[in-house]
N, CA and C atoms as a LAMMPS dump frame, in Angstrom:
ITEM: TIMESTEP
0
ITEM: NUMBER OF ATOMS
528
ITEM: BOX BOUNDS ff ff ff
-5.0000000000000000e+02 5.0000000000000000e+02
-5.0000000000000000e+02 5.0000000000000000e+02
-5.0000000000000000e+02 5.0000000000000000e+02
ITEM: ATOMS id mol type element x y z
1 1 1 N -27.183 -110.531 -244.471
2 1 2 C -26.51 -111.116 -243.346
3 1 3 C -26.84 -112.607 -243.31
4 2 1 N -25.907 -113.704 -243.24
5 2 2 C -26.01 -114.979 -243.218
6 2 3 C -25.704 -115.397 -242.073
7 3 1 N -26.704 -116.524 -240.996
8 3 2 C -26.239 -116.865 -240.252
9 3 3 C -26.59 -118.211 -240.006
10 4 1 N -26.103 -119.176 -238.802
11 4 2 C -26.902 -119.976 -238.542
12 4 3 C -28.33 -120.342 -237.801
13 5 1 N -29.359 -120.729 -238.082
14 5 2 C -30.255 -120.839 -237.403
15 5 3 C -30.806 -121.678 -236.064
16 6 1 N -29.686 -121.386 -235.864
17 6 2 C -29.778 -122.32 -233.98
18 6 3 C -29.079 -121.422 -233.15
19 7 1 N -28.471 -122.335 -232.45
20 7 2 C -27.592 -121.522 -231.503
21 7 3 C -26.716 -122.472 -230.808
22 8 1 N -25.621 -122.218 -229.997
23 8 2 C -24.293 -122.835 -230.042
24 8 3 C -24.637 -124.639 -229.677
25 9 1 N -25.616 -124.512 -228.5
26 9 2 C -25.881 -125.814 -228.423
27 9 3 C -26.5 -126.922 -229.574
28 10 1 N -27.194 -125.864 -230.131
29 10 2 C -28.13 -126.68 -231.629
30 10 3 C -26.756 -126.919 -232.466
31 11 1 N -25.797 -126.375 -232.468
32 11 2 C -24.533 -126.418 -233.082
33 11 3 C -23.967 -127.612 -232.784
34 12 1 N -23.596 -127.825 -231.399
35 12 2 C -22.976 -129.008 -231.162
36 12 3 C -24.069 -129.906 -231.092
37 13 1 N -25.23 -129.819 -231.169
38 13 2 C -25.673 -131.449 -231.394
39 13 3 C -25.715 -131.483 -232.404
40 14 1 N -25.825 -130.635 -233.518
41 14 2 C -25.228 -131.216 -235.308
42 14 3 C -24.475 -131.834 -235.302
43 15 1 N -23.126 -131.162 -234.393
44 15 2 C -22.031 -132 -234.481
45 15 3 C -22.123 -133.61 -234.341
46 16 1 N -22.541 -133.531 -233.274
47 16 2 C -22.675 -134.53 -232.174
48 16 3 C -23.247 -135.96 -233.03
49 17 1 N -24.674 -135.588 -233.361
50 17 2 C -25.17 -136.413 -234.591
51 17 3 C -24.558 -136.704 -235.637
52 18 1 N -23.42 -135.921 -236.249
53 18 2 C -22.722 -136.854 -237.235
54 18 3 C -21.731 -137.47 -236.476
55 19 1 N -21.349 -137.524 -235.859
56 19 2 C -20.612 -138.459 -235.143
57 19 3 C -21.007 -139.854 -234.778
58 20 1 N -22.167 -139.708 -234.628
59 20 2 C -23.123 -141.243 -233.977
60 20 3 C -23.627 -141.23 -235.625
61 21 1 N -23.116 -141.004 -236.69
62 21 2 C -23.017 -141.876 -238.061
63 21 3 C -21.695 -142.134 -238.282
64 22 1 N -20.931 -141.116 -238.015
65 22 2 C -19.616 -141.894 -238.878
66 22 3 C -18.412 -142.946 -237.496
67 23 1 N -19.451 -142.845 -236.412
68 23 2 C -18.615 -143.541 -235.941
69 23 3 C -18.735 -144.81 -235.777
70 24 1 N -20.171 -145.385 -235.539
71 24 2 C -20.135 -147.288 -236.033
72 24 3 C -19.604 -147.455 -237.536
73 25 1 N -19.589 -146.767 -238.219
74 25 2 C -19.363 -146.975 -239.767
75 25 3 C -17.841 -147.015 -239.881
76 26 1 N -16.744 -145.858 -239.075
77 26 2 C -15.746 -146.464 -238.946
78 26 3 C -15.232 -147.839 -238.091
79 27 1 N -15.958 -147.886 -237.125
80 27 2 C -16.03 -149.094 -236.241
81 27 3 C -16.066 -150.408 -236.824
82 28 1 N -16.633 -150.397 -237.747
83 28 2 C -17.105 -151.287 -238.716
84 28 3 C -15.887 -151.757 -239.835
85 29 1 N -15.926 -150.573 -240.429
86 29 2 C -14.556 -150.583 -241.1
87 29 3 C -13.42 -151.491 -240.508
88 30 1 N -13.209 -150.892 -239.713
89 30 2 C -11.934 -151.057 -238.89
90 30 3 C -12.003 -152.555 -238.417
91 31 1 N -13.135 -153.086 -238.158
92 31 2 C -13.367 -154.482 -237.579
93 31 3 C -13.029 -155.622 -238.903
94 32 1 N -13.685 -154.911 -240.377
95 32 2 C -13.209 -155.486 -241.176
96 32 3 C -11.931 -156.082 -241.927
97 33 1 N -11.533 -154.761 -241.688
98 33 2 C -10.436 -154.867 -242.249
99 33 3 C -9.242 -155.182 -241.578
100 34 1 N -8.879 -154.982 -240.033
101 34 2 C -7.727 -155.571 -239.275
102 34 3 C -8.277 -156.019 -238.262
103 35 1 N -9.419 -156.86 -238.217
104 35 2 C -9.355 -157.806 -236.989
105 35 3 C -10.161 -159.101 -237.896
106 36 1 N -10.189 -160.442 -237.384
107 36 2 C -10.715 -161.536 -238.022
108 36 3 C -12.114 -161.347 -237.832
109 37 1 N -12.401 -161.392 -239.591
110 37 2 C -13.919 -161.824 -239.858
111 37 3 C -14.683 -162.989 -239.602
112 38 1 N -15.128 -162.832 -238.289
113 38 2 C -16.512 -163.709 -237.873
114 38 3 C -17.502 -163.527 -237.49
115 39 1 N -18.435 -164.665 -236.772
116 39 2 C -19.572 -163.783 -236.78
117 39 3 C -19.656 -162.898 -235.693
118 40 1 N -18.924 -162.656 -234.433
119 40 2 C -19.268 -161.447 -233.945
120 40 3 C -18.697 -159.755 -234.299
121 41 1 N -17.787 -160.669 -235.431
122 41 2 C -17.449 -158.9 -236.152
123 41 3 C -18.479 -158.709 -236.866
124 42 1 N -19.217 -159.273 -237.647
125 42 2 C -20.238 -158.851 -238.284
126 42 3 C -21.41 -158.586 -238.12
127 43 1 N -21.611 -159.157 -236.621
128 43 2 C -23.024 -158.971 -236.391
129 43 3 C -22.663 -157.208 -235.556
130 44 1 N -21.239 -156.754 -235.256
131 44 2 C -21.167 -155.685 -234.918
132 44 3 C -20.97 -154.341 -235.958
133 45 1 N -20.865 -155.126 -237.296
134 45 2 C -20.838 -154.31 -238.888
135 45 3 C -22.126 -154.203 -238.733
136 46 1 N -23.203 -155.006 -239.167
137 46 2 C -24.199 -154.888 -239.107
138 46 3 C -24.952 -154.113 -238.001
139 47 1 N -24.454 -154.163 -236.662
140 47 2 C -25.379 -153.102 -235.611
141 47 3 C -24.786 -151.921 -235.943
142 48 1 N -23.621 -151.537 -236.44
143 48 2 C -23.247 -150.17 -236.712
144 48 3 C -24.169 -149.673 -237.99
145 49 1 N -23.721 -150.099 -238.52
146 49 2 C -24.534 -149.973 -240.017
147 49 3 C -26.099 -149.558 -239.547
148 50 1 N -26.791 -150.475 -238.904
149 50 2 C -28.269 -150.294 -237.939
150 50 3 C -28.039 -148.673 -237.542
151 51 1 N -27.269 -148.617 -236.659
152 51 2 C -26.929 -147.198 -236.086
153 51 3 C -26.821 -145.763 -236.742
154 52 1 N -26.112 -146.062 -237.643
155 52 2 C -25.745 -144.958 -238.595
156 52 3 C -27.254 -143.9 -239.272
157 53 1 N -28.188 -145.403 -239.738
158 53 2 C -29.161 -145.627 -240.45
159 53 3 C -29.877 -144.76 -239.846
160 54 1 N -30.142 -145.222 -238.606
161 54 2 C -31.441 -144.546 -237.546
162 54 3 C -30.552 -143.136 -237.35
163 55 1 N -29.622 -142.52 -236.85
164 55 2 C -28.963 -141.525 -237.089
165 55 3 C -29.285 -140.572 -238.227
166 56 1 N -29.148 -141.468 -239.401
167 56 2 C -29.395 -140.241 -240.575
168 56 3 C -30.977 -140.514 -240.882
169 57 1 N -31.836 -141.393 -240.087
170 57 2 C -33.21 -140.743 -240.829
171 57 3 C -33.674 -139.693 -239.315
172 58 1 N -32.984 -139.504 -238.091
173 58 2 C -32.937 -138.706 -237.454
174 58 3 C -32.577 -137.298 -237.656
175 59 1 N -31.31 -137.445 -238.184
176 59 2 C -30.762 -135.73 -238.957
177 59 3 C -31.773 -135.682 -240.363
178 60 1 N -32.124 -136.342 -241.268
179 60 2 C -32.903 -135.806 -242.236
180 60 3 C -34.231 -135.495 -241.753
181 61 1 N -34.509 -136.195 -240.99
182 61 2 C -36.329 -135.249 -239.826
183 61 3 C -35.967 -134.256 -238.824
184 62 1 N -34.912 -133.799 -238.435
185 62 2 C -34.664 -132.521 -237.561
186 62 3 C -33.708 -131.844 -238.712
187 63 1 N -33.697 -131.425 -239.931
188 63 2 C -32.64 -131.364 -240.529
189 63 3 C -32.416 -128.954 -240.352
190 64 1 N -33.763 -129.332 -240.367
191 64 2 C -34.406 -128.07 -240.378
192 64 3 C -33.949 -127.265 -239.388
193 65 1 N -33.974 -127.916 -238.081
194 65 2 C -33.806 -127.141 -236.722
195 65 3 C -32.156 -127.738 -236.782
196 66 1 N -31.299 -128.788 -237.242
197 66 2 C -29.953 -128.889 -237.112
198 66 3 C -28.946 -128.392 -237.77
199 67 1 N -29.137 -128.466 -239.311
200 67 2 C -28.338 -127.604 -240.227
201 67 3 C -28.94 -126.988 -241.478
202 68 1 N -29.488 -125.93 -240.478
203 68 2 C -30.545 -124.509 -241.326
204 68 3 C -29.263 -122.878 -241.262
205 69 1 N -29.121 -122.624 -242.418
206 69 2 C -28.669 -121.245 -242.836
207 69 3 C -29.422 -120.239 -243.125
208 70 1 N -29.319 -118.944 -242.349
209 70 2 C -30.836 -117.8 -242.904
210 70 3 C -30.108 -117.168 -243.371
211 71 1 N -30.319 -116.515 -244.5
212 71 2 C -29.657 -115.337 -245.322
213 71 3 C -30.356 -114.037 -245.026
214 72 1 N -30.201 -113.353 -244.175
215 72 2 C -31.809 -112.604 -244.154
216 72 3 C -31.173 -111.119 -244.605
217 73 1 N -32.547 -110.975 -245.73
218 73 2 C -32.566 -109.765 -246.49
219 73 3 C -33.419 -108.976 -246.262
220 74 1 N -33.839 -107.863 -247.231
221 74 2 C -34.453 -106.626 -246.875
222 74 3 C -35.934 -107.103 -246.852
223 75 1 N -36.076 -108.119 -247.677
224 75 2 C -37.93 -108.754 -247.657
225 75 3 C -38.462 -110.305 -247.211
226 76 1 N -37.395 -110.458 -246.45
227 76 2 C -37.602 -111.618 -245.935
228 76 3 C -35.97 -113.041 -245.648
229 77 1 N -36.03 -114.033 -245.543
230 77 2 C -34.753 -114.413 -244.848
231 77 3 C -35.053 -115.575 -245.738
232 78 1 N -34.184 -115.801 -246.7
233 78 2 C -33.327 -117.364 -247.997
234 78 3 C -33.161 -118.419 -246.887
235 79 1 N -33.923 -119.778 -246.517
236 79 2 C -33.202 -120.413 -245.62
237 79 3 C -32.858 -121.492 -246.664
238 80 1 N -31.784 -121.68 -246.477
239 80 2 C -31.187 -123.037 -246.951
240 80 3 C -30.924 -123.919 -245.92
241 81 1 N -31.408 -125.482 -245.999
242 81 2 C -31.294 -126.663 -245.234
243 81 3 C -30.696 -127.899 -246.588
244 82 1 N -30.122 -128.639 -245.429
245 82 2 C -29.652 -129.915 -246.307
246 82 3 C -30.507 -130.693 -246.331
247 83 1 N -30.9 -131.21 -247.608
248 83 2 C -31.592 -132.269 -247.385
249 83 3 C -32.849 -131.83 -248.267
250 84 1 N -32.989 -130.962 -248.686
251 84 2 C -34.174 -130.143 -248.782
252 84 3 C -34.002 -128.582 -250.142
253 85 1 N -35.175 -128.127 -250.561
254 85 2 C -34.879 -126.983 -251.121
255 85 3 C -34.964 -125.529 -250.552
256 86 1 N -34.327 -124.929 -251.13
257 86 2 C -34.168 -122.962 -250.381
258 86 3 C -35.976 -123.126 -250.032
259 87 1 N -36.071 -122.434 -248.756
260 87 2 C -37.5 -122.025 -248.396
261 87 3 C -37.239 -120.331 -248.24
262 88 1 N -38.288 -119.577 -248.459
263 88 2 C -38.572 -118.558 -248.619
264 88 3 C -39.029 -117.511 -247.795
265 89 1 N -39.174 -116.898 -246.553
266 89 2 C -40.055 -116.43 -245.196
267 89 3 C -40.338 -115.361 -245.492
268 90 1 N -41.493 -114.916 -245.747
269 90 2 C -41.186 -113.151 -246.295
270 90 3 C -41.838 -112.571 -244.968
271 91 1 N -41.253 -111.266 -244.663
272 91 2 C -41.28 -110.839 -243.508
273 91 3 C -42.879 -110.298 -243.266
274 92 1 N -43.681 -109.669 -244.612
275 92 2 C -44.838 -109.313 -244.655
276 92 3 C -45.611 -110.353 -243.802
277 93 1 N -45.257 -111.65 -244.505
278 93 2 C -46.517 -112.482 -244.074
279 93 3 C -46.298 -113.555 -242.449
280 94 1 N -44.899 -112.93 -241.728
281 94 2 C -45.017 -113.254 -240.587
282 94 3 C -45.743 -112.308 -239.287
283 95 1 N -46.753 -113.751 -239.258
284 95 2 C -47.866 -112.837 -238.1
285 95 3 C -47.489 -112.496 -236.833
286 96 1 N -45.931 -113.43 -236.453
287 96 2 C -45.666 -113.278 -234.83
288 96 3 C -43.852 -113.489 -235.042
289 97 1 N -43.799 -112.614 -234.781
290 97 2 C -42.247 -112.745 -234.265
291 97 3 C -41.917 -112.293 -233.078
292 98 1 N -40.735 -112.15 -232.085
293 98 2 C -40.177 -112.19 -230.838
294 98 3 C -39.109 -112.991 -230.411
295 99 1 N -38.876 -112.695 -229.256
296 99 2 C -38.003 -113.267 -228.459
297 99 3 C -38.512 -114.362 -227.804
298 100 1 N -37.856 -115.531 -227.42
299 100 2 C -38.505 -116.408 -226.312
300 100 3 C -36.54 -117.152 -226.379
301 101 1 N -37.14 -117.84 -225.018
302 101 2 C -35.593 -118.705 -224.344
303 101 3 C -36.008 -119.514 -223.886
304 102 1 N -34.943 -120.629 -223.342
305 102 2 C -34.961 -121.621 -222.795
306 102 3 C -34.213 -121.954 -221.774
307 103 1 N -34.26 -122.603 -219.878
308 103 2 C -33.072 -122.491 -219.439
309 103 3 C -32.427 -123.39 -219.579
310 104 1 N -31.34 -123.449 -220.126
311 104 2 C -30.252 -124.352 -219.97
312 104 3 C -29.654 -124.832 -218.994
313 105 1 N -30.17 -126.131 -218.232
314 105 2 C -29.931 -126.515 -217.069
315 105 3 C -29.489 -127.975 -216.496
316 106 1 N -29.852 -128.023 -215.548
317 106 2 C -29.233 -129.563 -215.087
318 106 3 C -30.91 -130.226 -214.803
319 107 1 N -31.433 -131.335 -215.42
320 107 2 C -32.445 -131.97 -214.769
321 107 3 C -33.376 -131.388 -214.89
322 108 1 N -34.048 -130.47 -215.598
323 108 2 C -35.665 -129.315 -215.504
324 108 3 C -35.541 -128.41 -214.145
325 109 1 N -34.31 -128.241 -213.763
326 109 2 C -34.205 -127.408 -212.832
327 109 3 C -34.249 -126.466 -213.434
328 110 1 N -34.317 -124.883 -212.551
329 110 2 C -34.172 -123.453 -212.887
330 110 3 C -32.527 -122.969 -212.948
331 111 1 N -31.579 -123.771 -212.567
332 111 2 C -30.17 -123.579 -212.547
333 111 3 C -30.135 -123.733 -213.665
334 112 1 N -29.097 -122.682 -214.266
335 112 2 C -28.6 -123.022 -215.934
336 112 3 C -28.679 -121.457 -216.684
337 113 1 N -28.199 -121.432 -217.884
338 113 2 C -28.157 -120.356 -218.25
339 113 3 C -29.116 -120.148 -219.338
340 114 1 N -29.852 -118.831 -219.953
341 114 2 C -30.865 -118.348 -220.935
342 114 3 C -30.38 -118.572 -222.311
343 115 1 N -31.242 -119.136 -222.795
344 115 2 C -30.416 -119.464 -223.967
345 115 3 C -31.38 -118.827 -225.512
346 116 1 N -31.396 -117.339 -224.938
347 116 2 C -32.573 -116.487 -226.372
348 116 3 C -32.685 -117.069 -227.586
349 117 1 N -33.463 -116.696 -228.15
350 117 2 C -33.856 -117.338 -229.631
351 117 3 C -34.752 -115.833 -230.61
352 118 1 N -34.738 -115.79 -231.644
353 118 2 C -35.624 -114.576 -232.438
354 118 3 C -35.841 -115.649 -232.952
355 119 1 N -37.654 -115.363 -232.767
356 119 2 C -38.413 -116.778 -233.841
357 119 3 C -39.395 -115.494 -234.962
358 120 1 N -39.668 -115.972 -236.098
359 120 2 C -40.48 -115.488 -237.028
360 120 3 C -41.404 -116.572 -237.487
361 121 1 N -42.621 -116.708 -237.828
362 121 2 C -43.558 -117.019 -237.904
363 121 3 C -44.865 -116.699 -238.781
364 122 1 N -45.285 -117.848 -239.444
365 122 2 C -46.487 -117.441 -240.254
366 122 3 C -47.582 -118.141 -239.521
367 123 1 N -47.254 -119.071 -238.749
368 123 2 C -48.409 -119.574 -237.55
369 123 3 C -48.799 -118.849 -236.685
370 124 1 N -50.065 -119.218 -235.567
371 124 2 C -49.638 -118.712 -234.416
372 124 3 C -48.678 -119.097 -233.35
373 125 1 N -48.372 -118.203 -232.767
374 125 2 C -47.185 -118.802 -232.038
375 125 3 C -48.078 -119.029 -230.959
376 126 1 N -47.751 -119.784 -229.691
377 126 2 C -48.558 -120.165 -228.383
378 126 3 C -47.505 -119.519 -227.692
379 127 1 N -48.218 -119.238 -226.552
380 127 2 C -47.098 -118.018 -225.639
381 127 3 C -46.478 -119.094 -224.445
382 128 1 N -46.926 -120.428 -224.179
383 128 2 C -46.25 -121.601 -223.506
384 128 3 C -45.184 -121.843 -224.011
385 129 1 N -44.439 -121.507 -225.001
386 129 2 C -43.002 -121.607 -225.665
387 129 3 C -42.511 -120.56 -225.934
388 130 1 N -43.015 -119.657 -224.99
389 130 2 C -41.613 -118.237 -224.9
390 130 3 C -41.068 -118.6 -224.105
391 131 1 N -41.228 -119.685 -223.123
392 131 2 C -39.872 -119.761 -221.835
393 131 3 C -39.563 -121.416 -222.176
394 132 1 N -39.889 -121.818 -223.469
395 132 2 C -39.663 -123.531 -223.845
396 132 3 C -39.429 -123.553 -225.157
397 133 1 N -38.407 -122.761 -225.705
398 133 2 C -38.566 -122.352 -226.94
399 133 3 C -37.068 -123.25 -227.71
400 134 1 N -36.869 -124.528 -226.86
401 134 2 C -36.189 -125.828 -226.868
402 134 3 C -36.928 -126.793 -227.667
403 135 1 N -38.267 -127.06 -226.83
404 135 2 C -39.682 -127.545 -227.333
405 135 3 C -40.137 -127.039 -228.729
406 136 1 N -40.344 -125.634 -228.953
407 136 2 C -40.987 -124.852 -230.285
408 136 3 C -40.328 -125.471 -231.443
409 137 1 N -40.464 -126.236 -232.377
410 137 2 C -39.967 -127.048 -233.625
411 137 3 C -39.875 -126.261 -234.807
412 138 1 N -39.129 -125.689 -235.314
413 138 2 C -39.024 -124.972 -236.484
414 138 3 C -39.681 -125.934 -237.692
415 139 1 N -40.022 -124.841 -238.747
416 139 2 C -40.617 -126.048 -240.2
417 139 3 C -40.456 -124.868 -241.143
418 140 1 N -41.264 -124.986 -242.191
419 140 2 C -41.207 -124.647 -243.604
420 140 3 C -42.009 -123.327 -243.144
421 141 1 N -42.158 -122.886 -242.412
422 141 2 C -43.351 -121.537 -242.085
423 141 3 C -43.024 -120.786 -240.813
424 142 1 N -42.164 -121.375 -240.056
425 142 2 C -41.398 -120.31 -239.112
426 142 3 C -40.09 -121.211 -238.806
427 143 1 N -39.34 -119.959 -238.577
428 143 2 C -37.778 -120.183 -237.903
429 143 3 C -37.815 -120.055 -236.15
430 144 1 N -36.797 -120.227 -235.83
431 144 2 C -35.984 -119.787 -234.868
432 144 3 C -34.144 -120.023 -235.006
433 145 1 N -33.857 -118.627 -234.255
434 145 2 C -32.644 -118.424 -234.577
435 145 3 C -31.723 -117.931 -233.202
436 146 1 N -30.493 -118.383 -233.155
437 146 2 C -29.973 -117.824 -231.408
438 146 3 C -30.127 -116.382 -231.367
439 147 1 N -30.085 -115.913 -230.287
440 147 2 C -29.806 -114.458 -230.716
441 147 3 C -29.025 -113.979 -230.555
442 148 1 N -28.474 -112.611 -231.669
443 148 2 C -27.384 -112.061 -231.676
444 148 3 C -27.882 -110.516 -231.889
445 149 1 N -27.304 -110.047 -231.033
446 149 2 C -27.918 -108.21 -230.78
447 149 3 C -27.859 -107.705 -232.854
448 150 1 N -26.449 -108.148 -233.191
449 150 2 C -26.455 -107.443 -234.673
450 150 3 C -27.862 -108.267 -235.589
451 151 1 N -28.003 -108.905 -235.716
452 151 2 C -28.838 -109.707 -235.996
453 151 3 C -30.522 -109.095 -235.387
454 152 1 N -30.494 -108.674 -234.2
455 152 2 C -31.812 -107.912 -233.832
456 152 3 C -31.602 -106.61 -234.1
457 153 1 N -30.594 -105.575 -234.683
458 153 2 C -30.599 -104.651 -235.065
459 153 3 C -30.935 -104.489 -236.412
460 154 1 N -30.544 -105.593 -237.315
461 154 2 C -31.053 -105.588 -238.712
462 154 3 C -32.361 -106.147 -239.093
463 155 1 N -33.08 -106.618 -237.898
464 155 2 C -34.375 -107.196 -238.088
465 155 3 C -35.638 -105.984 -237.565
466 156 1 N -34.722 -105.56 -236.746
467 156 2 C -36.08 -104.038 -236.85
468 156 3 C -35.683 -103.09 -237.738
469 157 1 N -34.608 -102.856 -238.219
470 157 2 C -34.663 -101.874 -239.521
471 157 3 C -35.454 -102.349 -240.764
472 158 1 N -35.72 -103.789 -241.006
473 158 2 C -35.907 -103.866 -242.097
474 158 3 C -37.584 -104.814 -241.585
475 159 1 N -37.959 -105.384 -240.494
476 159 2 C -39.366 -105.989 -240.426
477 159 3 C -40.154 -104.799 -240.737
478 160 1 N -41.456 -105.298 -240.996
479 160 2 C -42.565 -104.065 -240.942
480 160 3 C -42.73 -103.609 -239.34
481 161 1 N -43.564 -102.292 -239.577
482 161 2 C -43.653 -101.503 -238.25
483 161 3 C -44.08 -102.239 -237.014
484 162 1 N -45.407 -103.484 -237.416
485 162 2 C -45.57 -104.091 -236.435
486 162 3 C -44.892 -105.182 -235.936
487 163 1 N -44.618 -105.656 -236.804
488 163 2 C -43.17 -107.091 -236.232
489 163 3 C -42.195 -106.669 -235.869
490 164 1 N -41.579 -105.245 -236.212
491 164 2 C -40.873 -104.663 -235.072
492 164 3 C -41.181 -104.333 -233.763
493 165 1 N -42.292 -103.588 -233.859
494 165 2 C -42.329 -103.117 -232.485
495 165 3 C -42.497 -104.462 -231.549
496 166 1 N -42.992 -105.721 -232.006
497 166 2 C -43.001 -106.758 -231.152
498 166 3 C -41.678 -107.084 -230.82
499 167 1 N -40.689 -106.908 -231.559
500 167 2 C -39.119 -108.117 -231.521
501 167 3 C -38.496 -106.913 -230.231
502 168 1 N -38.956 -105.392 -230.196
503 168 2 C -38.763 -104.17 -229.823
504 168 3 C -38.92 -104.583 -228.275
505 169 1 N -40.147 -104.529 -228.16
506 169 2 C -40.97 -105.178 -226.993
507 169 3 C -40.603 -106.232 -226.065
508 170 1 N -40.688 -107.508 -226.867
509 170 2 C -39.646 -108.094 -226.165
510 170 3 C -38.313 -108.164 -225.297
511 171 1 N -37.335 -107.809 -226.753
512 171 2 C -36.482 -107.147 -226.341
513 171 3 C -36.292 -106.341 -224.544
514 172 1 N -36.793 -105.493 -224.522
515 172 2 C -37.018 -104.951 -223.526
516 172 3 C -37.35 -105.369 -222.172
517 173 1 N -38.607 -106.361 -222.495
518 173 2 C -38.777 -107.35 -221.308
519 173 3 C -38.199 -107.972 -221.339
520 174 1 N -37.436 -109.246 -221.705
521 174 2 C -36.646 -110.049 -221.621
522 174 3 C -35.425 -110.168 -221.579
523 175 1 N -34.554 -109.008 -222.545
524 175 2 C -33.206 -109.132 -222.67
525 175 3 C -32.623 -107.573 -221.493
526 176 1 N -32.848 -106.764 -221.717
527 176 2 C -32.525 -105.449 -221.329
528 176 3 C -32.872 -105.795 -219.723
């Protein structure tokens, strides 16, 4: 099963971030080529260009948590990221997996909606980011992924007995 490793909002700020590259860069373009070259077109080529820059060394340091693919199989989950090579998670050697969310809200208010996540893990996880799991930073040694019920049905058939019964557990408290 292949999916993405975020969830709809982590989705649109992928989006979102290539946009704040290709859009001073067309800006730029466009200044060049049909409006007169002087110096305040160029010093606005040049701040785009600036822009783009800081943009993509932004998406290549979140590249992980922005455009991550899990393939997840019977012994563990293929992640492919851009930018980067296939990393490997094998399910044996994750010590903590579960559920945790985040609310999706206005201002750090409690208004807003739950926004689940299934994280796997070879760290420990800290239990202050089961309800901030916005905050929790994915890397080369644990994921997080939105959640999708089919997606938690194929992860307890195939985790070991105890990383199931945790994702199980959860489950229960949190989603049900």
């Amino acid at each position: 099963m292949k999916k993405y490793l975020g969830s709809k909002i982590t989705a649109y700020a992928a989006v979102v971030s290539l946009f704040f590259i290709f859009a001073p860069l067309m800006f730029g373009l466009y200044l060049l080529c049909f409006v007169s070259v002087n110096a305040g077109s160029i010093f606005f080529v040049v701040a785009g260009i600036g822009c783009a820059c800081a943009w993509g060394v932004f998406i290549k340091k979140e590249s992980i948590q922005l455009f991550s693919w899990g393939t997840f199989q019977d012994k563990g989950v293929q992640i492919k990221t851009i930018f980067s090579k296939p990393i490997f998670l094998d399910y044996e050697k994750c010590k903590y997996c579960g559920i945790g969310y985040y609310v999706h809200g206005i201002l750090n208010s409690k208004a807003g909606s739950n926004v689940f996540f299934i994280f796997l893990s070879y760290d420990a996880f800290d239990e202050a980011y089961r309800s901030k799991m916005n905050l929790w930073k994915p890397s080369k040694t644990r994921i997080k992924v939105g959640f999708n019920k089919k997606l938690y049905n194929h992860l307890i058939t195939v985790l070991p007995k105890k990383q199931a019964l945790k994702l199980i557990k959860d489950y229960e408290t949190l989603i049900q």
